[in-house]
C-alpha positions in Angstrom: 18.6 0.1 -5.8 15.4 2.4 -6.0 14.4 -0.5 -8.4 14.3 -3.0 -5.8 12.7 -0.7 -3.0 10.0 0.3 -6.0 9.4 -3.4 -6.5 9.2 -3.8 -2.7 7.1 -1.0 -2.1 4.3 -2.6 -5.0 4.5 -5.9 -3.7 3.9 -4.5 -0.1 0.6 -2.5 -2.0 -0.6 -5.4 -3.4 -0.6 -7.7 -0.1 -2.3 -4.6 1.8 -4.9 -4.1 -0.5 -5.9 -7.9 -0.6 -5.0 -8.1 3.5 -7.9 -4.9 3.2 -10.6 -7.0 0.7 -10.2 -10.1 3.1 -10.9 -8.2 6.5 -13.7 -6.1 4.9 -15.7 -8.9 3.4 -15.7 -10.9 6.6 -17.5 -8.4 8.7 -19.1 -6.0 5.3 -18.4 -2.9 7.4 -15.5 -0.7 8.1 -14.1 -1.3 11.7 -10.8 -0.5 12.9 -8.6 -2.8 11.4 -9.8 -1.7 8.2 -9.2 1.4 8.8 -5.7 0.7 9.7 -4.9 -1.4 6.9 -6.4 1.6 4.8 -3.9 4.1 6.6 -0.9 1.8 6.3 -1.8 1.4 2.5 -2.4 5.1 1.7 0.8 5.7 2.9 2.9 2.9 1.3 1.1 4.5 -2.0 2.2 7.7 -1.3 5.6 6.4 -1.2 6.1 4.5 -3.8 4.8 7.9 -6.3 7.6 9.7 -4.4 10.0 7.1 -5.2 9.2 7.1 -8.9 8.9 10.9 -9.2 12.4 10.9 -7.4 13.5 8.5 -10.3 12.1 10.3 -13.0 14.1 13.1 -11.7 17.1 11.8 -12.0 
C-alpha cells in the first residue's frame, strides 16, 4: 500500500516540477503561479520523505 502512495507521490513530483520548468520559461520570472507550483511541490516532497522514513521504520 505505502508502495503505491510512494509511487504516486514521485510521479505527482515529477509532473510538478516539469508543470514548474514549463510556466517559468514562458515568462523567465517568478510570478505567482510559480510560486504556487513551488509550494504545492515542496510539500508533496516533504511527503513523500515522511512516507519513506515511515517505511524504513517499520
Amino acid at each position: 500500500m505505502k508502495n503505491l502512495q510512494s509511487e504516486a507521490l514521485l510521479q505527482e513530483i515529477c509532473k510538478l516540477r516539469d508543470d514548474l520548468h514549463k510556466i517559468y520559461n514562458e515568462n523567465k520570472k517568478v510570478t505567482k503561479e510559480v510560486l504556487l507550483v513551488s509550494t504545492k511541490l515542496d510539500h508533496r516532497i516533504n511527503s513523500y520523505v515522511k512516507l519513506l522514513i515511515e517505511e524504513d521504520n517499520n
